[in-house]
Every structure is written in C-alpha cells, then in structure tokens.
C-alpha positions as CSV (number, residue, x, y, z in Angstrom):
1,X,0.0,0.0,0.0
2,X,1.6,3.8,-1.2
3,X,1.2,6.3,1.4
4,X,-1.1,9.0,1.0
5,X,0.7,12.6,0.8
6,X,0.5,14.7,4.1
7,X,-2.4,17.0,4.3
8,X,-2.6,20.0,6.5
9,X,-5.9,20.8,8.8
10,X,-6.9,24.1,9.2
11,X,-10.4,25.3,10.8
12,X,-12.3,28.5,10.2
13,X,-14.3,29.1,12.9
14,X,-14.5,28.8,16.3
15,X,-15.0,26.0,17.9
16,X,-17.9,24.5,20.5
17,X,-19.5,28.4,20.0
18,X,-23.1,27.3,18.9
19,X,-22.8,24.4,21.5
20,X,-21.9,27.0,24.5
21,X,-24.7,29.5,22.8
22,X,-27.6,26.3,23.8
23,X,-25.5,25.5,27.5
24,X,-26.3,29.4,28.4
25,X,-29.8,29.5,27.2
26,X,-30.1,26.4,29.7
27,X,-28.2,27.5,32.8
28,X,-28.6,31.6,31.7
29,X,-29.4,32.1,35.3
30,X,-27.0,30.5,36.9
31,X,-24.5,31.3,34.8
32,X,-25.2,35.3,35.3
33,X,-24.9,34.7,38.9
34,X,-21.3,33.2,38.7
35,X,-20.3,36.2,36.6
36,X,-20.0,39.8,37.4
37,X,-21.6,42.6,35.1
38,X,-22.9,40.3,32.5
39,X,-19.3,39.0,31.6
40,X,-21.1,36.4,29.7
41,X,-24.6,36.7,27.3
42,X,-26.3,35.4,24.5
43,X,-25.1,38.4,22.5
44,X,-21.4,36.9,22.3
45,X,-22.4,33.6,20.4
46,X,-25.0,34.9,17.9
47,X,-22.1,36.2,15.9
48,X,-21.4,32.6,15.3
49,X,-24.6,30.9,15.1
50,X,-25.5,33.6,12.1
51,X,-22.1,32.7,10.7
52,X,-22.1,31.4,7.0
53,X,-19.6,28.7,7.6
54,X,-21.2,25.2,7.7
55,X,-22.8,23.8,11.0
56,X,-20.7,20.8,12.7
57,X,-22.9,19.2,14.4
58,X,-21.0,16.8,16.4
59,X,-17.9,19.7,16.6
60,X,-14.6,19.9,15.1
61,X,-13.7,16.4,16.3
62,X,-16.7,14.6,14.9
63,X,-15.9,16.9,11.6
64,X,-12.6,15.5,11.2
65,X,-13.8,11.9,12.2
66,X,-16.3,11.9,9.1
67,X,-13.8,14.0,6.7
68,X,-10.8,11.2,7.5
69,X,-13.3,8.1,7.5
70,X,-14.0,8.9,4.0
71,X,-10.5,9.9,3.2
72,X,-9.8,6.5,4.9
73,X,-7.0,8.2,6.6
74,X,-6.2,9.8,10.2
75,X,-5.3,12.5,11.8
76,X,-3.2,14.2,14.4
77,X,-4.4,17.1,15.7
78,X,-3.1,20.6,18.0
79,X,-6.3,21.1,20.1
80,X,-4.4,24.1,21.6
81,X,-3.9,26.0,17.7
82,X,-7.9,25.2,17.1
83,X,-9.7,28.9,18.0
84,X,-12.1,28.5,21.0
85,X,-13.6,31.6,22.2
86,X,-12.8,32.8,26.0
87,X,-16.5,32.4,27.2
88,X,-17.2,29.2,25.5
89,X,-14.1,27.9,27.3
90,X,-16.3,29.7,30.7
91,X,-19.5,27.4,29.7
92,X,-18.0,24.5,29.5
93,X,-15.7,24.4,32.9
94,X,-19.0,25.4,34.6
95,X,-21.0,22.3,33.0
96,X,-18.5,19.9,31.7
97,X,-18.3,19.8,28.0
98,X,-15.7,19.8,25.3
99,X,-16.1,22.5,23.3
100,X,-14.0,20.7,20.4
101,X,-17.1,18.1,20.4
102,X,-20.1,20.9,20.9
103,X,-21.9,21.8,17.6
104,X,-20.4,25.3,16.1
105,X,-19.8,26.9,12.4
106,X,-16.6,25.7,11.1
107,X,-15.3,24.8,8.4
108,X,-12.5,22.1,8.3
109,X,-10.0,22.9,5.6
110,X,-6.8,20.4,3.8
111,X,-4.3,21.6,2.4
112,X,-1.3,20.3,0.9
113,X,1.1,23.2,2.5
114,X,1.4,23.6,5.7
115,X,0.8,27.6,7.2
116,X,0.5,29.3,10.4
117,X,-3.0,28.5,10.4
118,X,-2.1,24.7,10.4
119,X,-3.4,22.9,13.7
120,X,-2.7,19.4,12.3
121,X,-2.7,16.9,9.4
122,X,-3.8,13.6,8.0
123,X,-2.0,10.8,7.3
124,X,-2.7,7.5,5.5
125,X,0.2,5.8,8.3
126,X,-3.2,6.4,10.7
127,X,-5.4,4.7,8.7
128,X,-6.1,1.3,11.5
129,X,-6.8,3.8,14.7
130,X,-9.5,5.5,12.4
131,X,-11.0,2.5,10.3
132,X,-10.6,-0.3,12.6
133,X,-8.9,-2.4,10.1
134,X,-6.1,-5.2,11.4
C-alpha cells in the first residue's frame, strides 16, 4: 500500500460556539450569577450561530472523524492551535463539556502546505486507529 501525501488541517471558525450559545440559554441564570456585570450573554455567540460557515454538528472532532473516515486516513491534531472563544471555554468548565465536540460553524480545511494556520494533518500511516482495520 503507497502512502497518501501529508495533508494539513486548518479550521475557520470557532470551535464549541453554537454548543456554549444552547448551554447558556439552559443555565442563563446561573451562569449570570457566577459572573460579574454580564461577563457572559447570549449576545457573544449569535455572531457565530449567524455565521455562514457550515454547522458541525457533532464539533470539530466529529468533523474530522467523518472528513478522515472517507479519506480512509487519520489525523493528528493541536487542540491548543484550534480557535475557542474565552467564554465558550467559561461554559463548558462550569457544565463539563468539550467545546472541540459541541456543535459550532466551522469549516474544516486540507491543504497540501502547511501555514501558520495549520493545527494538524492527516496521514494514511493512521489509517487502522481511524478505520478499525487489522
């Protein structure tokens, strides 16, 4: 079997937004007594759920899980290089969620050159973790 060529990930977006956006509207009262002055409010995640990207509705991760399942490759991946929003990181320490698996608007982007913007890449050398295969 020839190896597949490298591909970069990069994601537009950030991630576990829309997912945070349904936590508050569940919790809005408890969460606006945790914080001070409104830190956090609906207001700072309709930006995203009106966002034009395409809606991930099992997150980044389940994104990549589907793109690489039908690439029949894997993936390593730089959770920390992924954009998360401050307050979505807020929601989800208060009811425990990971915001790289909540629904947001992303899109998940390969490339064949690797950029600042990179925050992984795919590889067929990962294709058994991903596919199961022996």
């Amino acid at each position: 079997m020839t190896e597949q060529p490298v591909k970069f990930i990069e994601i537009e977006g950030n991630a576990g937004s829309l997912g945070a956006a349904r936590i508050y509207m569940q919790h809005k009262s408890e969460i606006d007594s945790r914080f001070r002055n409104n830190y956090i409010s609906l207001s700072d995640f309709e930006s995203e759920a009106d966002s034009s990207l395409p809606l991930l509705d099992n997150g980044i991760i389940g994104g990549l899980n589907r793109i690489c399942a039908e690439e029949k490759c894997g993936y390593v991946l730089h959770l920390r290089r992924i954009p998360v929003l401050q307050k979505t990181i807020e929601v989800c320490e208060l009811f425990p969620a990971n915001p790289y698996e909540l629904p947001c608007h992303a899109r998940i982007i390969l490339t064949d050159k690797k950029s600042p913007a990179s925050c992984g890449y795919t590889t067929q050398a990962l294709r058994k973790t991903l596919t199961r295969e022996s």
